[in-house]
ROSE-4610 file (N, C-alpha, C; in Angstrom, 1 decimal, always signed):
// ROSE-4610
residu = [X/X/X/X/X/X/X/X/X/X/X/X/X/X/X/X/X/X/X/X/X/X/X/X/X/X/X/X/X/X/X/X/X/X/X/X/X/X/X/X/X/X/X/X/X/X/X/X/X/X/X/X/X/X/X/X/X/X/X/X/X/X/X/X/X/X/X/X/X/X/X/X/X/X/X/X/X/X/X/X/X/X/X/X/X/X/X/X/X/X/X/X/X/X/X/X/X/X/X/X/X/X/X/X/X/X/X/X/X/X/X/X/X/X/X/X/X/X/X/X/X/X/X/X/X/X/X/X/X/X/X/X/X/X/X/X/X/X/X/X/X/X/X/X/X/X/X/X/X/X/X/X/X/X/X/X/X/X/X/X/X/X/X/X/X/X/X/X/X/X/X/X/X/X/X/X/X/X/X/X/X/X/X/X/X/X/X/X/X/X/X/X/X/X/X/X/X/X/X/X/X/X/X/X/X/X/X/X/X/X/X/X/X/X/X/X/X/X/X/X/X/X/X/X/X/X/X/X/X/X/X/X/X/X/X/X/X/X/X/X/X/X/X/X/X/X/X/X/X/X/X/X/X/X/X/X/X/X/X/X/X/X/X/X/X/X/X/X/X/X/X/X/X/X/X/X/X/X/X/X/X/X/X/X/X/X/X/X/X/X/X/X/X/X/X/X/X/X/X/X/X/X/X/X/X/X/X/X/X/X/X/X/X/X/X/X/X/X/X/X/X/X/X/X/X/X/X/X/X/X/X/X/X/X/X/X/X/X/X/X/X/X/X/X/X/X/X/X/X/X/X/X/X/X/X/X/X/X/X/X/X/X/X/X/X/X/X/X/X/X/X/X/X/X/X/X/X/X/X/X/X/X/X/X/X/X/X/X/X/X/X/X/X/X/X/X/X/X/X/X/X/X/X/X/X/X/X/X/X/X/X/X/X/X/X/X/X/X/X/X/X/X/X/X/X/X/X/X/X/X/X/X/X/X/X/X/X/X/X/X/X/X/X/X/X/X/X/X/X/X/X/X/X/X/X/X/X/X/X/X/X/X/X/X/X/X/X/X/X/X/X/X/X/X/X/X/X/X/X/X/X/X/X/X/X/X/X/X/X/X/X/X/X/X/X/X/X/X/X/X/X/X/X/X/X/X/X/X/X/X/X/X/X/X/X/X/X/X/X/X/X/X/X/X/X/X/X/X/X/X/X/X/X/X]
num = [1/1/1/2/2/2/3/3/3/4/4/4/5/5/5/6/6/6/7/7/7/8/8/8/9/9/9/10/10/10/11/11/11/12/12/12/13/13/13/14/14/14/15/15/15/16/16/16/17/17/17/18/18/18/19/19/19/20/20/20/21/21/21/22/22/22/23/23/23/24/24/24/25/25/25/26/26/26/27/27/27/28/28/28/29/29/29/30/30/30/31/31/31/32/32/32/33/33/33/34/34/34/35/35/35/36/36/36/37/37/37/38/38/38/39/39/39/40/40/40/41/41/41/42/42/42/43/43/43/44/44/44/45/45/45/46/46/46/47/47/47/48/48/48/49/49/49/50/50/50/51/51/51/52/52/52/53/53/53/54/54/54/55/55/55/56/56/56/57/57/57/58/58/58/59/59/59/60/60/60/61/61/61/62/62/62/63/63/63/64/64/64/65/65/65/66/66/66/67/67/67/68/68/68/69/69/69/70/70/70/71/71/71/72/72/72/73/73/73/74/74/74/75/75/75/76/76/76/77/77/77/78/78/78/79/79/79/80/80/80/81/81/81/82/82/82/83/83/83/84/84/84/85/85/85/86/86/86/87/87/87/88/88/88/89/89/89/90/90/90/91/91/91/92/92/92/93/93/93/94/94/94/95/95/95/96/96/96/97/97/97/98/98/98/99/99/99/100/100/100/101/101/101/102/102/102/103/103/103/104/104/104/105/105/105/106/106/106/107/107/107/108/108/108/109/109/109/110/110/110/111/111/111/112/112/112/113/113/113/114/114/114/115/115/115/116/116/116/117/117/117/118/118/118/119/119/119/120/120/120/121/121/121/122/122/122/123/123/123/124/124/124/125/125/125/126/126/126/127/127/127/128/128/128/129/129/129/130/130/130/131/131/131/132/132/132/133/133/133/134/134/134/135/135/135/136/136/136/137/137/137/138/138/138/139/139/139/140/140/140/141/141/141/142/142/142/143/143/143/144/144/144/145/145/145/146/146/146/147/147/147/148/148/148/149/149/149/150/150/150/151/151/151/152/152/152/153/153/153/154/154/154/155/155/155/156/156/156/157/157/157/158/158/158/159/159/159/160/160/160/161/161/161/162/162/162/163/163/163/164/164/164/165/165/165/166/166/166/167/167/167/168/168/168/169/169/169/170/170/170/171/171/171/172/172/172/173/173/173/174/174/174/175/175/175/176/176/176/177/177/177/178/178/178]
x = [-44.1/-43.9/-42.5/-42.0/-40.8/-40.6/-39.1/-38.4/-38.8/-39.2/-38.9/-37.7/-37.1/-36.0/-36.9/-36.5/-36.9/-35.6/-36.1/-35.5/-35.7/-35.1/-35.6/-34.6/-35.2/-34.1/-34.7/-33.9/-34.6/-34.7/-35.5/-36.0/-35.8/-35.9/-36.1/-34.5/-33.3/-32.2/-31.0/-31.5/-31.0/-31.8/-32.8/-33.7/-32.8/-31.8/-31.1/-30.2/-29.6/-29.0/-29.5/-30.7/-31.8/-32.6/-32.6/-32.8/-32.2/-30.7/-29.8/-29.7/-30.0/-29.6/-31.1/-32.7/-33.4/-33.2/-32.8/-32.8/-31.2/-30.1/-29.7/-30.4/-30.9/-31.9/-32.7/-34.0/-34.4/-34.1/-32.7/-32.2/-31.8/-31.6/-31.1/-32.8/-33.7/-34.8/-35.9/-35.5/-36.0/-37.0/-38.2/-39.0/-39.0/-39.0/-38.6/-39.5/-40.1/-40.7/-39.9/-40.4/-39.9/-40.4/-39.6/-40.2/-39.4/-39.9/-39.2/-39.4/-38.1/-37.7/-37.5/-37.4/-37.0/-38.4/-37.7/-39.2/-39.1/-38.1/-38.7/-39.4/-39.7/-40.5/-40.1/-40.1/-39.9/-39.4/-39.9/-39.4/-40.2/-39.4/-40.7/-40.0/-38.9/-38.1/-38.6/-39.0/-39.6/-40.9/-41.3/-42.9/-42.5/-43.1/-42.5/-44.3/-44.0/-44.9/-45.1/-44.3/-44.5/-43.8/-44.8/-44.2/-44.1/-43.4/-42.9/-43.7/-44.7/-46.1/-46.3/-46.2/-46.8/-45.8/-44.2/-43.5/-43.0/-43.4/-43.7/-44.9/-46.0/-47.0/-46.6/-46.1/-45.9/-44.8/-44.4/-43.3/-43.6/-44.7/-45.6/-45.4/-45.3/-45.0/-46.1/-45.9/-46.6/-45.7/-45.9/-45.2/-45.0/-45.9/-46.5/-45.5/-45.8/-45.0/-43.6/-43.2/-42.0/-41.6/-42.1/-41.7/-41.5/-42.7/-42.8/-41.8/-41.0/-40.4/-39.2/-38.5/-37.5/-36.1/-36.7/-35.6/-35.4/-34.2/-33.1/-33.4/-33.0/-33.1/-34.2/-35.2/-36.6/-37.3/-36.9/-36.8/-36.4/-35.2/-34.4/-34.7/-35.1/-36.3/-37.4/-38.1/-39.4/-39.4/-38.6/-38.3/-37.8/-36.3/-36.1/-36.9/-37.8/-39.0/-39.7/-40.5/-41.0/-40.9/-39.5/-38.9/-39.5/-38.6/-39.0/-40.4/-41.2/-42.8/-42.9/-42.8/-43.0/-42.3/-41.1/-40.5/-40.9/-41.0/-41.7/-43.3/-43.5/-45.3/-45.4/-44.0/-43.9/-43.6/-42.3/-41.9/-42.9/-44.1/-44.7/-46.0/-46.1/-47.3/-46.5/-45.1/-44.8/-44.5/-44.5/-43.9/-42.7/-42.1/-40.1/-39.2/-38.3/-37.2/-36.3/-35.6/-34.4/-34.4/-33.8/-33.5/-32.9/-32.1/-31.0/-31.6/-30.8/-30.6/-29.3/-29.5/-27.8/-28.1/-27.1/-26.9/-25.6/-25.6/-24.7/-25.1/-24.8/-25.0/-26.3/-26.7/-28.4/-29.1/-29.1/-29.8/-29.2/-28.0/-28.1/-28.6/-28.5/-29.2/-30.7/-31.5/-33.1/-32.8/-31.9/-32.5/-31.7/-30.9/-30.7/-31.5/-32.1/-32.8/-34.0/-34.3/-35.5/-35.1/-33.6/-33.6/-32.9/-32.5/-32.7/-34.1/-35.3/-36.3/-36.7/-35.9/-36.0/-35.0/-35.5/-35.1/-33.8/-33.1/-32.0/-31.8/-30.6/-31.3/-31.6/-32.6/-33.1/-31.9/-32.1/-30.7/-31.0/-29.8/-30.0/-28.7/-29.0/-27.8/-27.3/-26.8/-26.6/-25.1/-25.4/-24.6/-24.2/-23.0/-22.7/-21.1/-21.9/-20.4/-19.7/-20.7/-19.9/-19.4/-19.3/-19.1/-17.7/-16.9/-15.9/-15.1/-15.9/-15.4/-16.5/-16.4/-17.2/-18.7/-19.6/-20.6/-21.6/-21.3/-22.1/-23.0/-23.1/-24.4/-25.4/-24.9/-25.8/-26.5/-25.6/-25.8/-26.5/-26.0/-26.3/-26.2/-26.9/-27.1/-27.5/-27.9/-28.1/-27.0/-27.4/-26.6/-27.1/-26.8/-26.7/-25.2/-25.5/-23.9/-23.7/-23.0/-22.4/-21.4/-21.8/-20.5/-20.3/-19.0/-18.2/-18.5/-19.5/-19.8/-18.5/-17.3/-16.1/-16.4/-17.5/-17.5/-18.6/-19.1/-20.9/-21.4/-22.7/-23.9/-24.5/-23.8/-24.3/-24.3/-24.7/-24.6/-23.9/-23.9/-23.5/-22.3/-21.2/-19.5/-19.2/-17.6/-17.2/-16.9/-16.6/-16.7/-17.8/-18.8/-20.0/-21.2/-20.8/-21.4/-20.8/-19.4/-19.1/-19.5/-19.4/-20.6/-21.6/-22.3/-23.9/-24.4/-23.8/-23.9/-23.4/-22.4/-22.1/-22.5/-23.3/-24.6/-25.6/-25.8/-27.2/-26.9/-25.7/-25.6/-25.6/-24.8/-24.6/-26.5/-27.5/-28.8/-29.0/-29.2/-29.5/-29.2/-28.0/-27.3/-27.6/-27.6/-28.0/-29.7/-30.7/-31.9/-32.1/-31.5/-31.1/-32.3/-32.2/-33.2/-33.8/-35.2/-36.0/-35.6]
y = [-42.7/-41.4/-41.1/-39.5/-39.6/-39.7/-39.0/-39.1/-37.6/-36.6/-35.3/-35.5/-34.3/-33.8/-32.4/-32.4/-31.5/-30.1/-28.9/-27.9/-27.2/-26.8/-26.1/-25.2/-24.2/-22.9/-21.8/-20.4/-19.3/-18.7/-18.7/-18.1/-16.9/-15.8/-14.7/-13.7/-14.6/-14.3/-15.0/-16.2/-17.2/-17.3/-17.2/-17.3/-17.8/-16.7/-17.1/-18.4/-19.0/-20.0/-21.2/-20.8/-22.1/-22.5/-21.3/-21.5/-22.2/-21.8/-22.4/-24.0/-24.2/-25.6/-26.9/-25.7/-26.6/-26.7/-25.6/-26.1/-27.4/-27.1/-28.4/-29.8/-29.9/-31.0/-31.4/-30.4/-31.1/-30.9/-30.7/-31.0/-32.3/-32.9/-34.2/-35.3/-34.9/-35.8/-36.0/-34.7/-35.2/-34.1/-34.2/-33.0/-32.3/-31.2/-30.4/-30.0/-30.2/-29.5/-28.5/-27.4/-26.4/-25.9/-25.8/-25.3/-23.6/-22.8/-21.4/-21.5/-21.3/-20.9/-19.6/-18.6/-17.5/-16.9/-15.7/-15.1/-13.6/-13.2/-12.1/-11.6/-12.8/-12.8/-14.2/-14.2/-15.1/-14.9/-15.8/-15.5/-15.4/-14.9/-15.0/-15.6/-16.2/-16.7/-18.2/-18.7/-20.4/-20.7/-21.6/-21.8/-22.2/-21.7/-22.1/-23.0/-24.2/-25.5/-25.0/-24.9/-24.5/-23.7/-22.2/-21.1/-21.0/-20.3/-19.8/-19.9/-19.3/-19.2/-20.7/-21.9/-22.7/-23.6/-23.1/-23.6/-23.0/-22.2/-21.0/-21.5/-21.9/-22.2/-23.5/-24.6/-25.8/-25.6/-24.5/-24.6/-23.3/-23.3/-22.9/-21.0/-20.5/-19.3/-18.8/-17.4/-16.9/-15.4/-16.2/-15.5/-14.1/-13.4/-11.6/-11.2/-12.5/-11.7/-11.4/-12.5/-12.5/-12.1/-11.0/-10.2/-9.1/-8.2/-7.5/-7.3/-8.4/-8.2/-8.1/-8.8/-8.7/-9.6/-10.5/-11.1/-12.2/-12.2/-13.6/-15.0/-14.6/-15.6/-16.3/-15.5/-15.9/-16.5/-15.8/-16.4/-17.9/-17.9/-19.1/-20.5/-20.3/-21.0/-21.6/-20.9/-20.9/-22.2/-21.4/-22.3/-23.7/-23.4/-24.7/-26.4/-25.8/-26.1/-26.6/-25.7/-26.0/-26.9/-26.8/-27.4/-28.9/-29.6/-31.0/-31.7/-31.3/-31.6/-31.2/-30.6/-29.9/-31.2/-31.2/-32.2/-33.6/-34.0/-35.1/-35.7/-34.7/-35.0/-35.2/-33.9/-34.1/-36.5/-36.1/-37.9/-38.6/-38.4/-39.7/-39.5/-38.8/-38.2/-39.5/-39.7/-39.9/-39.0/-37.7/-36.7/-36.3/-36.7/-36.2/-37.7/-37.8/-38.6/-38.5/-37.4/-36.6/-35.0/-34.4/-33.0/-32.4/-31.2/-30.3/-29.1/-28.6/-26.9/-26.4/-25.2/-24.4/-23.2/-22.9/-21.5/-21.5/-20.2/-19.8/-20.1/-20.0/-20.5/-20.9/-19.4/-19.6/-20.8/-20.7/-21.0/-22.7/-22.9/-24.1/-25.3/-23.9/-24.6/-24.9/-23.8/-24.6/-25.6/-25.4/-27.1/-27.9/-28.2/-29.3/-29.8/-28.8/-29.2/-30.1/-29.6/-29.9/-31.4/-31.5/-32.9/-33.9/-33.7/-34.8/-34.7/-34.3/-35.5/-36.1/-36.5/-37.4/-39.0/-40.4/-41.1/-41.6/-42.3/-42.6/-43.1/-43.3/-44.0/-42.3/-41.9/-40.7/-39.6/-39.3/-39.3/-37.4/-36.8/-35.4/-35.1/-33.4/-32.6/-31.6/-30.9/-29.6/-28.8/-27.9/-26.9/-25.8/-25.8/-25.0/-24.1/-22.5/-22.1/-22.7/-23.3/-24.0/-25.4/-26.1/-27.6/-28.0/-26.9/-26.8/-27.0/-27.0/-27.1/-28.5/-28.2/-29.5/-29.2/-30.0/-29.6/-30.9/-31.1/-32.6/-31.3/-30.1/-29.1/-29.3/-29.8/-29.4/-30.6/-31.9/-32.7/-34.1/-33.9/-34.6/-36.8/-37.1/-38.5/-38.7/-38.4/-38.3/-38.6/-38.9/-39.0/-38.0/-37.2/-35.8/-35.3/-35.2/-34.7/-33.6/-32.8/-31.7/-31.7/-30.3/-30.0/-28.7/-28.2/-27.0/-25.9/-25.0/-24.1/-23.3/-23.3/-22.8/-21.2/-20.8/-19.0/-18.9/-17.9/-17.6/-18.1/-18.5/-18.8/-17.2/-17.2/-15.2/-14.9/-16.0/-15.3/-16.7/-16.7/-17.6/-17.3/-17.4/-17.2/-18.7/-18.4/-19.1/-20.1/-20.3/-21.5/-21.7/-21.2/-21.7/-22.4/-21.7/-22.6/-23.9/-24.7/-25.6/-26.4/-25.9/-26.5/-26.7/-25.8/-26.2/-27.2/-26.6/-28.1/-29.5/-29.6/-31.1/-31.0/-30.6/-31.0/-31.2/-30.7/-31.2/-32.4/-32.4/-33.9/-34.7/-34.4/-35.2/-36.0/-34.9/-35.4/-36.6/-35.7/-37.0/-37.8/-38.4/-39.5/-40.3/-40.1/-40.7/-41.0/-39.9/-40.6/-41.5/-41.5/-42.6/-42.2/-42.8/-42.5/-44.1/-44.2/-45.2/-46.2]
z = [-56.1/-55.6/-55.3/-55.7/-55.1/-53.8/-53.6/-51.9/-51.8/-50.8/-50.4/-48.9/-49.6/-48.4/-48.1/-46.4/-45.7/-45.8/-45.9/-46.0/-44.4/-43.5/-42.3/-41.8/-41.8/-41.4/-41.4/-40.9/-40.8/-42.2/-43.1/-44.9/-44.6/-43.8/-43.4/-43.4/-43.4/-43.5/-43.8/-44.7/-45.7/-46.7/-47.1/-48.4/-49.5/-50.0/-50.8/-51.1/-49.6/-50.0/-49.6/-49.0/-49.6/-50.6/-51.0/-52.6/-53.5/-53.1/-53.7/-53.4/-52.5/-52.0/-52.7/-52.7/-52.7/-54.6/-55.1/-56.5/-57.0/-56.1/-56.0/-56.1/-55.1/-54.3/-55.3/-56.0/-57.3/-58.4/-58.7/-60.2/-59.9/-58.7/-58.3/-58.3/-58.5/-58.9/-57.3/-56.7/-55.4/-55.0/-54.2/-54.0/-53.0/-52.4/-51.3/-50.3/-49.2/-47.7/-47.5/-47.4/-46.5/-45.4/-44.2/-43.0/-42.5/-42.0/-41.8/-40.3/-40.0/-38.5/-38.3/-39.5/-39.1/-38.6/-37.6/-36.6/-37.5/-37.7/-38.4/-39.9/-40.7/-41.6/-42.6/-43.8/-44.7/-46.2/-46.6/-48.6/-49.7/-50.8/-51.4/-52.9/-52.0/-53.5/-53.3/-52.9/-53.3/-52.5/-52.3/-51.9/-50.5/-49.2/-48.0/-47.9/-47.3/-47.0/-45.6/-44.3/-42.8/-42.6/-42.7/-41.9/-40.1/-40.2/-38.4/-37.8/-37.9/-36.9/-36.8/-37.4/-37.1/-35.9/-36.2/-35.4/-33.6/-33.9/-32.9/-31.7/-32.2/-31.5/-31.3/-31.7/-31.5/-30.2/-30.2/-28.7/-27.6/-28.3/-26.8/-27.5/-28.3/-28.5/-29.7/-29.5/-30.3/-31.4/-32.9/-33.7/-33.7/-33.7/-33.1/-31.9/-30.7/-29.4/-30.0/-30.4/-30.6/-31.5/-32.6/-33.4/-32.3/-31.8/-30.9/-30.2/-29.4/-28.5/-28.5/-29.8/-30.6/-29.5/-28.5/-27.8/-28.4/-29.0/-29.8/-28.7/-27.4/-26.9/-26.6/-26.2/-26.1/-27.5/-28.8/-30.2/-30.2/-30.5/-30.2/-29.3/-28.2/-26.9/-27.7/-28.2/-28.5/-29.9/-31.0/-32.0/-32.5/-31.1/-30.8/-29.9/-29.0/-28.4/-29.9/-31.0/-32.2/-32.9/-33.0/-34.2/-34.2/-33.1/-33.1/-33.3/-33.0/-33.0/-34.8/-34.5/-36.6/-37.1/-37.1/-38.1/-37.6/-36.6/-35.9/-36.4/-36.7/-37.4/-38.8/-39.9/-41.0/-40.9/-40.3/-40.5/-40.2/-39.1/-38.8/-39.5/-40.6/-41.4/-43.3/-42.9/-44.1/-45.2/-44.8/-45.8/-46.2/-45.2/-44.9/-45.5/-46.6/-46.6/-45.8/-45.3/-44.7/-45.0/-44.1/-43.5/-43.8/-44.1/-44.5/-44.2/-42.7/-42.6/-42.5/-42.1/-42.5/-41.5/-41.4/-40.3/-39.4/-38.6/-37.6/-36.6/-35.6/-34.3/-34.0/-33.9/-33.8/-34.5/-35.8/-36.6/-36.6/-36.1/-36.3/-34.5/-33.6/-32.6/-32.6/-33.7/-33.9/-35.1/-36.1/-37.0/-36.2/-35.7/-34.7/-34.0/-33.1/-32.3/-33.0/-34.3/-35.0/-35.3/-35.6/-35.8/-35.3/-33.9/-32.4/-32.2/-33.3/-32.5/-33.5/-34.7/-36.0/-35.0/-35.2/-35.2/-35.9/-35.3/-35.4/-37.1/-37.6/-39.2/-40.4/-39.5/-40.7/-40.9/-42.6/-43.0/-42.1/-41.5/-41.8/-41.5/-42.1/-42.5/-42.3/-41.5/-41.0/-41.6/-41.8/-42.5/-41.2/-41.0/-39.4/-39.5/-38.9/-38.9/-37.8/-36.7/-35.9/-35.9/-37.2/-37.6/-37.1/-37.0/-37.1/-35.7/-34.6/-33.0/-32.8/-30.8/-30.6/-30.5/-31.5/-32.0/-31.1/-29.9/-28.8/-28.5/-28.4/-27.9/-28.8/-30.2/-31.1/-31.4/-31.7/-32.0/-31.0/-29.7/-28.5/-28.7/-29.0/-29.0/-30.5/-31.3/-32.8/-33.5/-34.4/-36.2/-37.3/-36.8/-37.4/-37.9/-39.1/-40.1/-40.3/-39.7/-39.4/-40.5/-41.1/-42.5/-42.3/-41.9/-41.6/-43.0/-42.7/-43.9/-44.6/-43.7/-44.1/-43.8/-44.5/-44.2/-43.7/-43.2/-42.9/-44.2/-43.5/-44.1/-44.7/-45.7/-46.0/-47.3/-48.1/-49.6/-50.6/-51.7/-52.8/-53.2/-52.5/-53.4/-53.6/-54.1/-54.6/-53.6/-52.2/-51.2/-51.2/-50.8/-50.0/-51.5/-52.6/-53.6/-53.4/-53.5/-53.3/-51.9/-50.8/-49.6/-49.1/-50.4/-50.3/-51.4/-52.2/-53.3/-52.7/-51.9/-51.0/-50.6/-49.4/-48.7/-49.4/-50.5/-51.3/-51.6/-52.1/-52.5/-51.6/-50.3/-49.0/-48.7/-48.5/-48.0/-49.8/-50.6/-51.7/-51.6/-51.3/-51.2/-50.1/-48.4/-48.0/-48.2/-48.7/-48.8/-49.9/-51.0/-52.0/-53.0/-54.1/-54.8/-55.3/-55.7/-56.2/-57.1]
């Protein structure tokens, strides 16, 4: 069987360049999990495996309210709370090789958080507009690889193609192939 890398981020307003990233990932021979952090909806450009609602409830929230209510921060709380339990069950279920999300602030405070509660060793990958300062908020006690997106996470140009494709590569590489 192959290796799957885990995809985790908000689909809802990245879709596209996780798209881009997960079709990196399996032109490289590897299969993909996707999990959606985003609270205000999702995609419809690749198959999402764990939507929101399910990471939402795992941190004590509920996906509706928090459409409803439309508070980022109380979003953000909620998801980052989620995240870790989600990706913590995908790994101890045996479905996850390693991790790769991407975002701005926000977004990179819930996949972070999602993956300080992956054990030490497990390859993962974060794509960050804030890669570029001191990223111990994000990163805490973990081995988590922080790669400077260079521009927002906002679309496929001519930098951010080149940084998402190294991070694709980056996760391949450390989960290695068979």
């Amino acid at each position: 069987m192959g290796k799957t890398i885990c995809l985790i981020g908000a689909f809802d307003s990245k879709g596209p360049e996780y798209e881009f990233v997960r079709d990196q990932i399996q032109r490289n021979g590897f299969d993909v999990l996707t999990v959606n952090t985003g609270v205000l909806g999702t995609t419809n450009l690749f198959p999402v495996d764990v939507e929101a609602d399910t990471v939402a409830e795992a941190g004590g929230g509920d996906l509706a309210v928090l459409r409803r209510e439309k508070d980022r921060g109380e979003a953000m709380k909620v998801m980052s709370a989620g995240a870790p339990g989600v990706v913590k069950g995908l790994h101890a279920d045996g479905r996850i090789d390693g991790i790769l999300g991407m975002g701005g602030t926000g977004g990179t405070t819930v996949v972070a958080a999602g993956m300080r509660g992956l054990p030490l060793g497990f390859p993962k990958v974060c794509v960050s507009t804030a890669a570029s300062g001191d990223v111990s908020a994000y990163v805490g006690t973990k081995d988590i690889t922080m790669i400077p997106s260079i521009v927002d996470v906002a679309g496929i140009n001519r930098v951010s193609r080149i940084i998402f494709s190294r991070a694709a590569g980056a996760i391949c590489g450390m989960v290695g192939w068979d």
